[in-house]
N, C-alpha and C positions, 0 to 999 in steps of 0.2 A: 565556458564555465557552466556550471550545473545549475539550470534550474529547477527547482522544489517546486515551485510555484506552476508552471507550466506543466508538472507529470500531471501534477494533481488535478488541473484544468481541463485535462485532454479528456474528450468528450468518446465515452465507448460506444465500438462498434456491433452489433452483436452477430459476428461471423462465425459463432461456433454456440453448440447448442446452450452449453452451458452459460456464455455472455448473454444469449439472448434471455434463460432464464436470470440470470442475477438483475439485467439491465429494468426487463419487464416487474421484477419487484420492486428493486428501488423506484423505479420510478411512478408506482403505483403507492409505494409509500409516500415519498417525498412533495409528490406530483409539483414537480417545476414549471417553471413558467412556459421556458420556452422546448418543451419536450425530449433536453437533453437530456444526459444520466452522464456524470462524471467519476474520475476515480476516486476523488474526494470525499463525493456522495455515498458512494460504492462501500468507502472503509467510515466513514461515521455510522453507515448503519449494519454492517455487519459488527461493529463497537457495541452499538446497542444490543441486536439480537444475538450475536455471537461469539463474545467476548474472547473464549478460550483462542481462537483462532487467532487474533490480536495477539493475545498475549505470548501465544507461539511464536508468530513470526518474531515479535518486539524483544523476547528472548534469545532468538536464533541470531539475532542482527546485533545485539549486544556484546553476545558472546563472541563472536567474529571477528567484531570491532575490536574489543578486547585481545583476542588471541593476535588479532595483526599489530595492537600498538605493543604488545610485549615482543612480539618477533621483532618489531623496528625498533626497539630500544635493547635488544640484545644482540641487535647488528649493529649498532652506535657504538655498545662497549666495547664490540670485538675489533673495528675499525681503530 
């Protein structure tokens, strides 16, 4: 089963230029205790400074959702 709770946990690497610049902000913002930078951390503060990009994905993933519960409920009827 899926856990939510452990994406969110998982502690980034930064193996590519750009994780290491995202990881090096947040966590200059946040400044954690123990000098991790999580994905959690990652998407509350781009929440903060850069909401449009939230709102994108959170609309892409709506509408997905969407489009897939109408495709299974108009394979139900045809069934």
């Amino acid at each position: 089963m899926f856990n939510e709770r452990e994406l969110l946990e998982t502690k980034i690497e930064k193996t590519t230029p750009l994780k290491e610049y995202i990881v090096e902000y947040v966590g200059e913002k946040l400044d954690p205790d123990d000098a991790g930078v999580t994905v959690e951390m990652i998407i509350n503060v781009l929440a903060d400074d850069f909401p449009e990009i939230i709102f994108a994905l959170a609309e892409e993933n709506f509408m997905r959702g969407y489009e897939q519960g109408l495709g299974d409920k108009i394979n139900d009827i045809q069934e």
